[in-house]
N, C-alpha and C positions, 0 to 999 in steps of 0.2 A: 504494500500500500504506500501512495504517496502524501506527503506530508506535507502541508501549501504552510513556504513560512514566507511573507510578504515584506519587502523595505520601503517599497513606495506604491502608490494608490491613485487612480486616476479615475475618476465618476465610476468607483468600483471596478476597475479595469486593474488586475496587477501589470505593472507598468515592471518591476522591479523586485528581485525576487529569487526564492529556490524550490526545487521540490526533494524531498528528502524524502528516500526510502526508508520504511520503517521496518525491512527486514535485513538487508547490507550496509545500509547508513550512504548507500552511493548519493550523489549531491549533482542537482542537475540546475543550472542559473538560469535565472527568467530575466533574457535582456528585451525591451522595448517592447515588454509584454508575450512574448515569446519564448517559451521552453528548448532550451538547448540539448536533445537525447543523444549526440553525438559522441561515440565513446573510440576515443582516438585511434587506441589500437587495433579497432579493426575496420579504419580507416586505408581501401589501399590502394593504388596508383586512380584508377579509373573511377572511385568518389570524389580524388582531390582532385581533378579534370573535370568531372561534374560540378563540383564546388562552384572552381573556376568560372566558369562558361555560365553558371545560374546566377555569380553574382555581378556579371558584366547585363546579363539581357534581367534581374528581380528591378534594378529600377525603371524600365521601360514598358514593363510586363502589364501594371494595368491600361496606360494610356493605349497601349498596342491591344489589349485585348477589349478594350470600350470603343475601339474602332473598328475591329475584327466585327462585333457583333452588332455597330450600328449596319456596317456592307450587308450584313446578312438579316438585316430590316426589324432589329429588336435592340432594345439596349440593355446596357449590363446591368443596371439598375433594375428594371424589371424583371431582369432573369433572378437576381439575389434575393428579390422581398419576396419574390412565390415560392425559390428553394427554402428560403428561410420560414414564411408562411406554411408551410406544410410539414414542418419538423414537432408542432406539438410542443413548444417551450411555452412554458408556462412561468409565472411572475415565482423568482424567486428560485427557479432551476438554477443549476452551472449547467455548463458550457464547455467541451476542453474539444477543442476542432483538431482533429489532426490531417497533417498536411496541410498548413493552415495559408500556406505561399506567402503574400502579402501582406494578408490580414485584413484582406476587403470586405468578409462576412459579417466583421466584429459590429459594425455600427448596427447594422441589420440587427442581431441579436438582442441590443439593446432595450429595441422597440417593446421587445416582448419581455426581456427580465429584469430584474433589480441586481440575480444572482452575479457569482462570480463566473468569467471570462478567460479561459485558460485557453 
């Protein structure tokens, strides 16, 4: 089980942070809201290549993709509020997205929880 221990707080959003295993004591840091489960050593050639290459095209990644989906005559806004609308989050749920890419879901989620946002 993980163990949410929180440094800083953003309209209930951990912003800053760790998750701490309560059976290894492994320790996983929550940078800019985000869960780092990266466990180094078995990191090898062709993830740090990946790395690479995800972290040249993560900042260009929404604008590209909110263009992608106006060409194909919907936006990306209304795609998120129906995926999100149909998840059943109720006031006061968490939240924990994984494969969360940018973190374009998060504001969505909002709408619907008070809960925490992992």
């Amino acid at each position: 089980m993980l163990i949410l221990h929180s440094r800083s707080l953003k309209e209930d959003v951990v912003v800053e942070g760790e998750l701490r295993c309560s059976v290894c004591g492994k320790t996983y840091l929550l940078k800019n809201g985000l869960p780092n489960f990266i466990v180094k050593p078995c990191l090898r050639l062709s993830n740090k290549i990946q790395k690479f290459f995800y972290n040249i095209y993560a900042p260009l990644y929404d604008s590209l993709e909110r263009r992608l989906a106006e060409s194909l005559g919907f936006s990306e806004e209304e795609l998120r509020m129906e995926v999100v609308s149909r998840m059943d989050i109720e006031e006061g749920n968490t939240v924990l997205e994984v494969c969360i890419g940018t973190g374009g879901n998060i504001p969505y989620y909002r709408k619907y929880t008070r809960g925490l946002i992992v």
